[in-house]
C-alpha positions as CSV (number, residue, x, y, z in Angstrom):
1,X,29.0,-70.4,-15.7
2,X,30.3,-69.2,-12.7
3,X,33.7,-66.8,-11.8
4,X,35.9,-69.2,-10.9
5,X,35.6,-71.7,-14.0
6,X,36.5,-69.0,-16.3
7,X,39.1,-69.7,-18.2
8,X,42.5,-67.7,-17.6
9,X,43.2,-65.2,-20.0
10,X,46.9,-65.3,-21.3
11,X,47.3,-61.7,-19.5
12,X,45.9,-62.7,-16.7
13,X,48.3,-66.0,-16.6
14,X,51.3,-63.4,-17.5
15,X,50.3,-61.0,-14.6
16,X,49.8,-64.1,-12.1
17,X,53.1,-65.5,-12.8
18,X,55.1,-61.6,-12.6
19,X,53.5,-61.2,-8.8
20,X,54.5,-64.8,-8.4
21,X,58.1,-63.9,-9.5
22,X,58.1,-60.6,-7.5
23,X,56.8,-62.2,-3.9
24,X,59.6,-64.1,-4.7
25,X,62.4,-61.6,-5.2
26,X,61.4,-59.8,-2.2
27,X,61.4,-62.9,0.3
28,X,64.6,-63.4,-1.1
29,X,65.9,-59.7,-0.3
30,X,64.4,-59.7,2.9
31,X,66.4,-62.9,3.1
32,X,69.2,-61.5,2.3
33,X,69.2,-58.7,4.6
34,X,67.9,-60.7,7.6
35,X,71.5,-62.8,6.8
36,X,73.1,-59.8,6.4
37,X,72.0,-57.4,9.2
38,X,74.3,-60.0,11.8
39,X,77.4,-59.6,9.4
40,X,76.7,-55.6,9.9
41,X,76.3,-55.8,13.6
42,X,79.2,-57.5,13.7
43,X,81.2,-55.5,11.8
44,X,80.5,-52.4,13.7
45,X,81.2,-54.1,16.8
46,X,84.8,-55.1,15.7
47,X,85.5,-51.8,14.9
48,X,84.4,-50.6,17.8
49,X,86.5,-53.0,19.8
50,X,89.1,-52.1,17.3
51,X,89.0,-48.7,17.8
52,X,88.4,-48.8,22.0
53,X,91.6,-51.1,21.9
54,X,93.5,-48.3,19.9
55,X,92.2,-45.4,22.6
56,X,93.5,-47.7,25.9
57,X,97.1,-48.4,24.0
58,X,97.5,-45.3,23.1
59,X,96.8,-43.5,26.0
60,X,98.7,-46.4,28.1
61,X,101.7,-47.5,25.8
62,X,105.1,-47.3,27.1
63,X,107.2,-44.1,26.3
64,X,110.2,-44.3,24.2
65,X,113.2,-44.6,25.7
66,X,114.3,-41.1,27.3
67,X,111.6,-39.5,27.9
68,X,109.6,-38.3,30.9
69,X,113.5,-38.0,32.9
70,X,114.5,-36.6,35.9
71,X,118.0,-35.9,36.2
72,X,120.3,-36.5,39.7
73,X,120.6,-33.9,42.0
74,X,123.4,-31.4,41.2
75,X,125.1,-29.0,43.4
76,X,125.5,-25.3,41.7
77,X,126.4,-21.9,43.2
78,X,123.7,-20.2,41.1
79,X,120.9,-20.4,38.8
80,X,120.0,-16.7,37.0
81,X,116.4,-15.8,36.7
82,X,115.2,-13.5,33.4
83,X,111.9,-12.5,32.8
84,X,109.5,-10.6,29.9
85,X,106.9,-8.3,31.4
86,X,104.4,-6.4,29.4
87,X,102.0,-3.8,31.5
88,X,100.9,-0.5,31.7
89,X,103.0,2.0,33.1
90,X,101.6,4.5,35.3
91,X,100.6,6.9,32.6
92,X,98.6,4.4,30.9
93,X,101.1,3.2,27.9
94,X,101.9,0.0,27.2
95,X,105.8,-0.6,28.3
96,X,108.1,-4.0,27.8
97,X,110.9,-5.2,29.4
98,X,112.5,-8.3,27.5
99,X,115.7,-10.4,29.0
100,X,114.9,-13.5,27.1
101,X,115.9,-13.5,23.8
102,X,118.5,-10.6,24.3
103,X,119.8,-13.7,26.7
104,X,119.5,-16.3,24.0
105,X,121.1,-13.9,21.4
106,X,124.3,-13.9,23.8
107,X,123.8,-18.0,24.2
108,X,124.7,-18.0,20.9
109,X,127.5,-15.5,20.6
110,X,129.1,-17.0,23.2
111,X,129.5,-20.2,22.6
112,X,132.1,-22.0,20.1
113,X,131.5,-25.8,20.1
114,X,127.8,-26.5,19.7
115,X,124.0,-24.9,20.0
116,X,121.4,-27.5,20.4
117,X,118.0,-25.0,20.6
118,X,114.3,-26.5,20.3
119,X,111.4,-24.4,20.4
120,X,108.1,-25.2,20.0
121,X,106.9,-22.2,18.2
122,X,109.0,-20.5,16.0
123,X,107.3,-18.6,12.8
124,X,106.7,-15.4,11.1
125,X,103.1,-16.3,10.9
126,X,100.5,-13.7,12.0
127,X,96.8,-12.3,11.5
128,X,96.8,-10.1,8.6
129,X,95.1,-7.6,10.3
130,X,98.2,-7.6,13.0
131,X,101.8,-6.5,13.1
132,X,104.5,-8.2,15.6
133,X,108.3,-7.9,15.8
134,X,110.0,-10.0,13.8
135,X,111.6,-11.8,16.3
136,X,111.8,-15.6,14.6
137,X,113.3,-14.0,11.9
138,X,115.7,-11.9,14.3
139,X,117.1,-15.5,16.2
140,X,117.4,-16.7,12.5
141,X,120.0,-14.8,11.8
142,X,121.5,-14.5,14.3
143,X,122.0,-18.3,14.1
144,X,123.1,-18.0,9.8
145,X,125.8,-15.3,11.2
146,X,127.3,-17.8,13.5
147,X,127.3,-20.7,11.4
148,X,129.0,-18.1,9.1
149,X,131.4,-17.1,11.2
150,X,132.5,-20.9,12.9
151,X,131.3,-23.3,10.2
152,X,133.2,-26.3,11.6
153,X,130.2,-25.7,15.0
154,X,127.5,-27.5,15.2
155,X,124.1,-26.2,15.3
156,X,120.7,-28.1,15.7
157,X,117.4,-26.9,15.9
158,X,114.6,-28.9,17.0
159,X,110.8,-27.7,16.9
160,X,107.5,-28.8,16.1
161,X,106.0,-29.9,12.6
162,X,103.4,-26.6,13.7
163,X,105.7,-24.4,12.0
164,X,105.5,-26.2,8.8
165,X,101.5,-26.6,9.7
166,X,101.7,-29.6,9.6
167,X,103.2,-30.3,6.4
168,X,101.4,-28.2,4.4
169,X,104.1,-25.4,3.7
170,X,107.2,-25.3,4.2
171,X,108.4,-22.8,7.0
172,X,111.3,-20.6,4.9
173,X,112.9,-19.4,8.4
174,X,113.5,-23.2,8.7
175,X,114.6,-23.7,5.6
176,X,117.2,-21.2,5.2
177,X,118.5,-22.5,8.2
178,X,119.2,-26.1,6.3
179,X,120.4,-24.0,3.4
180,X,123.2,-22.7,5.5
181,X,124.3,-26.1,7.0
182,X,122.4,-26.0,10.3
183,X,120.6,-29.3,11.5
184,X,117.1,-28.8,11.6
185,X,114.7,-31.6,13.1
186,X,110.8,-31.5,12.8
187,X,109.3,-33.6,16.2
188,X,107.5,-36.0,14.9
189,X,105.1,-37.0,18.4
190,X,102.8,-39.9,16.8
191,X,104.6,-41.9,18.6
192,X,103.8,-40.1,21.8
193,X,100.5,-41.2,23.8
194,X,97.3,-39.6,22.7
195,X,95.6,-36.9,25.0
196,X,92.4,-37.0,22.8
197,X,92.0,-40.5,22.4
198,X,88.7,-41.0,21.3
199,X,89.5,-38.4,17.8
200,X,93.2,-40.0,17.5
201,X,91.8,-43.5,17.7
202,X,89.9,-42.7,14.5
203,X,92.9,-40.5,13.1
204,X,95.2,-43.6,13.8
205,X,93.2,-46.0,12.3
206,X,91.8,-44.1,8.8
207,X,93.7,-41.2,8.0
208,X,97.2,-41.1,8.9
209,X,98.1,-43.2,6.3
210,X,97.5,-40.3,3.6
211,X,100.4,-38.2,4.9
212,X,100.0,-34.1,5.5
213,X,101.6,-33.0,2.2
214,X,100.5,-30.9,-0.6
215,X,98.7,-27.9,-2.0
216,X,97.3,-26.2,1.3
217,X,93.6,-24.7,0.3
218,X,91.8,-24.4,3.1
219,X,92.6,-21.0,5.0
220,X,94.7,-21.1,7.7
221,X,92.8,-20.6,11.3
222,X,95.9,-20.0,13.5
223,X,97.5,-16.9,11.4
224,X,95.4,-15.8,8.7
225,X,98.7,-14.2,7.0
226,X,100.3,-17.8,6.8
227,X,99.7,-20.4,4.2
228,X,96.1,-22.1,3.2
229,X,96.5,-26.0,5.2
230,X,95.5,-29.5,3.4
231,X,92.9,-30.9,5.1
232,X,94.8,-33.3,5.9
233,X,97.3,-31.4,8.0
234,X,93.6,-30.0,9.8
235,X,92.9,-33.4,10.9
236,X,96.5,-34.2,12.5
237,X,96.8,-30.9,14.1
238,X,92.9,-32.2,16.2
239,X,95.3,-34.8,17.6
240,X,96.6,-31.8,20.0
241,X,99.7,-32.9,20.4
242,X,103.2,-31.1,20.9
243,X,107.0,-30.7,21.1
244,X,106.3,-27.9,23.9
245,X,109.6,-27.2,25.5
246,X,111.8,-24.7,25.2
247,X,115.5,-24.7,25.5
248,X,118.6,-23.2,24.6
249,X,121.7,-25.2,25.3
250,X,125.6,-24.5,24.7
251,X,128.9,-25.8,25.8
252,X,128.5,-23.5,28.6
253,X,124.5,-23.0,30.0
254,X,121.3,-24.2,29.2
255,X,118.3,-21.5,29.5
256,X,115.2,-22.8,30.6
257,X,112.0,-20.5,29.0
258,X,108.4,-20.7,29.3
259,X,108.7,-18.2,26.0
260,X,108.9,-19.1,22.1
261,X,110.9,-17.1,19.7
262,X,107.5,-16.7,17.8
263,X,106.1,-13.1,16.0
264,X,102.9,-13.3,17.4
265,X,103.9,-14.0,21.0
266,X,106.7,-11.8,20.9
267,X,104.7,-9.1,23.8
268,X,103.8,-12.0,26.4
269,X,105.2,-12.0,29.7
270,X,107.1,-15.2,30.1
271,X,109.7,-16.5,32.5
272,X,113.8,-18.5,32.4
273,X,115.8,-20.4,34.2
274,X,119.8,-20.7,33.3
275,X,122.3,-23.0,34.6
276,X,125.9,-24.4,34.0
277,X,127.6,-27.3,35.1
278,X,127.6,-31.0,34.9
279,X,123.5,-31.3,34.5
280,X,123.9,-29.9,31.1
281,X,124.8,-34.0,30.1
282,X,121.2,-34.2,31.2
283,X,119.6,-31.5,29.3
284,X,121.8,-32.4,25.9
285,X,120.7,-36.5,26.8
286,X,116.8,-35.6,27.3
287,X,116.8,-33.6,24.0
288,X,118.9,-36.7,21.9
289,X,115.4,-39.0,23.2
290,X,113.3,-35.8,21.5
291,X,115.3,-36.0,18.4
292,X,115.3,-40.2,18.4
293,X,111.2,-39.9,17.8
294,X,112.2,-38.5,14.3
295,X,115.0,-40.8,13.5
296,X,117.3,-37.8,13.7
297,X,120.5,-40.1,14.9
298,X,123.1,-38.3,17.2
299,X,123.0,-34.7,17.7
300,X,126.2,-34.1,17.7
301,X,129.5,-35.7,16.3
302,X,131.4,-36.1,19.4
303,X,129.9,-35.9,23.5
304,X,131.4,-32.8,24.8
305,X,132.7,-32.8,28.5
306,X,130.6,-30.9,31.1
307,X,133.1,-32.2,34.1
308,X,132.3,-33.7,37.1
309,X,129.8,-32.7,40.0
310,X,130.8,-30.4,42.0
311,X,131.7,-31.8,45.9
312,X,128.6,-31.3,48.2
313,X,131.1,-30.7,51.1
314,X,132.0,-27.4,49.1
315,X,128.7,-25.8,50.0
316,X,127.2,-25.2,46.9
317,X,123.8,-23.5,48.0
318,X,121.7,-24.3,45.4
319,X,120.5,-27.9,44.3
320,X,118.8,-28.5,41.1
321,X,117.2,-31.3,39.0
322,X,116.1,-31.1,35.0
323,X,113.0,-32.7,34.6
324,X,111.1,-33.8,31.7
325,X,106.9,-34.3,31.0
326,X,105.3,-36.7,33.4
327,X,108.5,-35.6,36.5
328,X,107.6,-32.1,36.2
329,X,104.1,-33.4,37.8
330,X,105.6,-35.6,40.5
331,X,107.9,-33.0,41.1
332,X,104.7,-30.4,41.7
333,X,102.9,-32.7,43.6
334,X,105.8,-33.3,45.6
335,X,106.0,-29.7,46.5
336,X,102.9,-28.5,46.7
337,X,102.2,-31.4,49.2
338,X,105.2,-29.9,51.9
339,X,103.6,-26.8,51.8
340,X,102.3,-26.1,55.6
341,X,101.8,-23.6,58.3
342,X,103.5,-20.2,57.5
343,X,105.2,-21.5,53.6
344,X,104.0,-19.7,51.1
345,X,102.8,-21.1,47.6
346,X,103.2,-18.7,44.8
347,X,102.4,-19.4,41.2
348,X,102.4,-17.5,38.2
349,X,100.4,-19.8,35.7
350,X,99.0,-19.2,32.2
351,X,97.1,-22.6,32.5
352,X,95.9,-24.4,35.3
353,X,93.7,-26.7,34.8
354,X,95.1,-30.7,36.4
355,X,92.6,-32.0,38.9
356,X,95.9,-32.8,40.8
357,X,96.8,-29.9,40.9
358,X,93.6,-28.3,41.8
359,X,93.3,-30.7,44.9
360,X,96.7,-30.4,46.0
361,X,96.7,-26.7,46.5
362,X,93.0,-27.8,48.1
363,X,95.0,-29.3,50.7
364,X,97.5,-27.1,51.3
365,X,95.3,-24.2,52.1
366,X,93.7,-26.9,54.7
367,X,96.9,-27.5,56.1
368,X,97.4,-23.7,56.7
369,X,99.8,-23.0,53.7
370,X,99.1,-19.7,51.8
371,X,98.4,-20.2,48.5
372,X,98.4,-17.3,46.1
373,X,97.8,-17.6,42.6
374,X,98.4,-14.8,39.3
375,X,97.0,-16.0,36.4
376,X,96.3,-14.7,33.1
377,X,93.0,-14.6,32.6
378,X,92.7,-16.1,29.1
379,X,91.1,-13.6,27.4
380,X,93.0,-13.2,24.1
381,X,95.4,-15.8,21.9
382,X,97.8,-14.2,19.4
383,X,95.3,-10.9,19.6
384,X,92.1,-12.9,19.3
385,X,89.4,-13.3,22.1
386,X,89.0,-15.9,24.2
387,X,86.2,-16.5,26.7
388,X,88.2,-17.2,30.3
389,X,88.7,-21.2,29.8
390,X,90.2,-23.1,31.5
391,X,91.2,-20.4,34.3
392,X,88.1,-18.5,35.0
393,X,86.1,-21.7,36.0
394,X,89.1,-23.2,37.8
395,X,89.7,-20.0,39.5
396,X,86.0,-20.2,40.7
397,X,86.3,-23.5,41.9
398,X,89.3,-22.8,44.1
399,X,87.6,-20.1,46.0
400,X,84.4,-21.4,46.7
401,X,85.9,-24.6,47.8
402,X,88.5,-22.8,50.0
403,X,86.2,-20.5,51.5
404,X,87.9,-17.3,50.2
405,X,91.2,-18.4,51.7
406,X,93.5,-18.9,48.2
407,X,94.0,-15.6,46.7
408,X,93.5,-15.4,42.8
409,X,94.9,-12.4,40.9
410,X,94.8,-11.9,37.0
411,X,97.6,-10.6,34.8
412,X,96.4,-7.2,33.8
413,X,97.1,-8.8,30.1
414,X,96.2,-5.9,27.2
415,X,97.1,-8.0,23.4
416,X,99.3,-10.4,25.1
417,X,99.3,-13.2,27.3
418,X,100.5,-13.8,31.1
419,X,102.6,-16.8,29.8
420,X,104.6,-17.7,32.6
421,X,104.7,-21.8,34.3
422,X,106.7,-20.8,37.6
423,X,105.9,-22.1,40.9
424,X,108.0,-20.9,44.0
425,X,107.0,-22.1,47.3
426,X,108.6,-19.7,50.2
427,X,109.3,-22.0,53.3
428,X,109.2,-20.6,56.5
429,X,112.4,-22.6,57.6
430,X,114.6,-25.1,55.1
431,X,115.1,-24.4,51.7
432,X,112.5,-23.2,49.0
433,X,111.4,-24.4,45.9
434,X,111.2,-23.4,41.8
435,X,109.7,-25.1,39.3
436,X,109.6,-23.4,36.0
437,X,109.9,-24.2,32.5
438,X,107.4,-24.9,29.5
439,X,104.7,-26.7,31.4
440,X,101.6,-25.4,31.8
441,X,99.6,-26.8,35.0
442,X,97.4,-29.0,33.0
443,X,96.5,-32.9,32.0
444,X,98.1,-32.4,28.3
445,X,100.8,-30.6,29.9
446,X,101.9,-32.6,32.9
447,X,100.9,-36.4,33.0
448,X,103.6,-37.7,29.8
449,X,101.6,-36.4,26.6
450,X,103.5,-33.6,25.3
451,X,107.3,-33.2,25.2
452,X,108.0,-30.4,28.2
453,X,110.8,-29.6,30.2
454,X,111.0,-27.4,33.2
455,X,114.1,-26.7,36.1
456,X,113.9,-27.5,39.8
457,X,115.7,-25.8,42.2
458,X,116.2,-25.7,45.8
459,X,117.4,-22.9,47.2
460,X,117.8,-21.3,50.8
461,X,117.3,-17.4,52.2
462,X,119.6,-15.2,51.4
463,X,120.3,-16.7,48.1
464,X,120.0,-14.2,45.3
465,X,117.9,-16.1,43.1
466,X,115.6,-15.7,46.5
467,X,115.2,-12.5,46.6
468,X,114.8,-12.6,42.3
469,X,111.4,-15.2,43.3
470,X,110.4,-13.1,46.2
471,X,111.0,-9.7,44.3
472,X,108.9,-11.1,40.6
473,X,106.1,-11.8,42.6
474,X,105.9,-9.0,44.9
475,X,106.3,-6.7,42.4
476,X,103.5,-8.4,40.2
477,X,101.5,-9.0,43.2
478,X,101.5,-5.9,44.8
479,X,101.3,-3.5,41.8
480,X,104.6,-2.0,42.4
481,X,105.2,0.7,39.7
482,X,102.4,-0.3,37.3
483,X,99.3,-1.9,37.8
484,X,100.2,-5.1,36.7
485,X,97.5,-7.7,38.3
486,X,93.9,-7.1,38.9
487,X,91.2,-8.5,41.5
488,X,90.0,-12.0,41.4
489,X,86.3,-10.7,40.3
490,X,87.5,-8.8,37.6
491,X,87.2,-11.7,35.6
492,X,84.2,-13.2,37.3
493,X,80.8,-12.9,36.6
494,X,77.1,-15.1,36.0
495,X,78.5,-16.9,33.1
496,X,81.4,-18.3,34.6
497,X,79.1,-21.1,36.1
498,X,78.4,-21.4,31.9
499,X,81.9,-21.9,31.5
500,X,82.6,-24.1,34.4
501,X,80.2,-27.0,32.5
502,X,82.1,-26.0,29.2
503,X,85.1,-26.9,31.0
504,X,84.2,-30.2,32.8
505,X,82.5,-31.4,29.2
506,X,85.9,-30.8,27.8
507,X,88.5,-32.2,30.0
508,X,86.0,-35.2,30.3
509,X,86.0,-35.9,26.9
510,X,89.5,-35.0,26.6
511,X,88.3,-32.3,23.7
512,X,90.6,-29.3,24.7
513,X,93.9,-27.3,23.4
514,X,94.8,-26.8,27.1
């Protein structure tokens, strides 16, 4: 009897009919996950669409109303300059002279009707290892003793939801101010285009919806004395996006800072613009469309009067503009580009890093402008190191592409930071120009992504806010009483071609916090 006529065994049958059963299940499974593997392809290439459709709208969406302005052309007899220096005087010690918020501090004493102030940084916070003036707390009370002292006034203070980080605590300065009946307004930007589109296309779409609030427990990274952050509150602040101006209006003047009222920044050297007059419409209009992103309704009760323009026949010498995000940038441009044989282009810069930028001063030098450049040197943020970017690599780029001919100098910064945004270009013949404010020469900065504001002025010889330009740049410049800038290769070495690639990989992929 051979093999094969055997009879089957029961087991045998039993073991037969299991493999049977198994083959089965797995053809099936593989069935299954050959139907299902087109379902998952196509679900990750929805959400990809989705999520490249989020990143072009965002970054291209219309801006609310209000924003990016430029105001009309107003005739003024003067604009006053004020300025924060910190240096080493000649004996070695650090010395500090400070106009700004002794300037502000009289803002607010003199005026009667309203205050409208917004700051972008404004908070007690610091490392623990670090001491600052109290300086938040100083403009604080200030602002409870006048509230005090005219309680029909009103006050509004607008900054940015950094102060609260984010949500996660709530910033007592702030609240003592709602306590005493001042209105306080937190920006709220999402409604701003995104700068780092291809993080906030993901934010947008999965995690917004969760909110910032609660118990913070994760230690906070930008002042290790402040409150722990949610995680939460960690992932909104990677948007990178800001309320970054700085102003200080009144009934009577608006002051124009590149400074915050903010502990740890209390020693950098910063820079202001004040004016009066019928522009101050403008100023009080551009920060209503700030407060409108928050739902804030009217600033104030009733639209106070400025008056009227003042004749140009009357031979008011100076002619100035208020400009707002992407119009600071046209307005550079614009300026930059009627620079030409014997102007000068001055600019004291804590950031430059705008391609636009970069090429117009390119072309200026080609033209035969001079173009000379003090920068800090970005070595230090709120007492912590920093290694040069963006300005080391840009500064590199402008002198080997120029052959030498724009002359870079660095801030002799100690702590603090060179934290200036003026430009003043020095025209041979015709009037001059200033553009300062709170915006930084950079992408983020200039081209409608953060709120900013900044004051343009024209303004002839002879003027004194001239000689003011001329004079804070010499002085700086030229080390007059104190060695206050250094050499270009001070702060240039092998590794800046290191950070020059650091610096293209992040402004490519938009990954920065310049």
């Amino acid at each position: 009897m051979n093999r094969s006529s055997r009879p089957i065994t029961p087991e045998q049958l039993q073991l037969t009919l299991a493999s049977g059963a198994i083959t089965a299940t797995r053809r099936k499974r593989r069935k299954r996950l050959v139907l299902r593997r087109p379902r998952l392809w196509s679900a990750i290439i929805l959400l990809l669409l989705w999520l490249a459709g989020v990143m072009v709208y965002q970054t291209h969406k219309p801006l609310p109303p209000g924003l990016s302005m430029e105001s009309p052309a107003y005739k003024v007899d003067k604009v006053d300059f004020w300025q924060d220096l910190t240096y080493q005087d000649s004996s070695g010690a650090q010395a500090r002279e400070e106009q700004i918020l002794p300037r502000m501090l009289e803002i607010i004493e003199e005026s009667r009707q309203f205050l409208v102030i917004d700051l972008f940084l404004f908070n007690g916070y610091t490392h623990t290892d670090q001491q600052f003036p109290a300086v938040s707390r100083k403009l604080t009370d200030k602002l409870l003793a006048h509230k005090a002292a005219y309680p029909g006034m009103e006050i509004v203070f607008i900054t940015d939801e950094v102060n609260t980080n984010y949500g996660s605590a709530p910033n007592a300065l702030l609240e003592k101010m709602k306590a005493a009946g001042i209105k306080v307004i937190l920006t709220d930007v999402d409604d701003l285009r995104d700068s780092t589109p291809a993080y906030s296309a993901v934010w947008r779409t999965f995690i917004q919806w969760f909110g910032q609030s609660g118990t913070g427990w994760i230690p906070n990274l930008m002042a290790s004395g402040g409150p722990d952050i949610t995680a939460r509150s960690y992932l909104k602040l990677l948007n990178v996006k800001a309320n970054h101006r700085k102003v200080v209006l009144s009934e009577n003047t608006a002051l124009i800072s590149s400074g915050n009222v903010h502990d740890a920044s209390a020693y950098h050297s910063n820079i202001a613009l004040e004016v009066q007059g019928p522009i101050l419409a403008d100023i009080l209009q551009s920060e209503q469309a700030a407060a409108n992103l928050s739902g804030a309704g009217p600033l104030l009760s009733k639209q106070p009067d400025f008056g009227k323009p003042a004749a140009t026949a009357g031979g008011s010498p100076l002619e100035v503009r208020y400009l707002t995000e992407g119009k600071v940038y046209k307005y550079a441009l614009e300026g930059i580009a009627s620079a030409g044989p014997g102007d000068v282009i001055w600019m004291g810069m804590f950031y430059l890093a705008d391609d636009g930028i970069i090429d117009a001063l390119l072309a200026a030098d080609a033209r035969g402008a001079e173009v000379r450049l003090l920068l800090d040197p970005n070595q230090n943020a709120f007492g912590r190191d920093k290694i040069g970017i963006p300005n080391r690599p840009v500064a590199m780029e402008l002198d080997q592409k120029s052959a030498g001919n724009i002359l870079i100098r660095w801030y002799n910064t100690g702590k603090e930071q060179y934290h200036s945004k003026l430009m003043f270009i020095a025209k041979a013949s015709g009037d001059s120009i200033i553009l300062g404010g709170s915006t930084n020469f950079t992408t983020r900065n200039l081209d409608d992504y953060n709120l900013e504001n900044n004051l343009f002025v024209s303004v002839p010889r002879g003027q004194p806010l001239y000689a003011d330009m001329e004079g804070y740049f010499n002085r700086l410049w030229n080390n007059e009483g104190a060695e206050y800038s250094l050499p270009f290769k001070e702060y240039q070495s092998e590794l800046t071609w290191i950070k020059y690639m650091i610096y293209r990989i992040q402004t490519r992929l938009g990954f920065t916090t310049f």
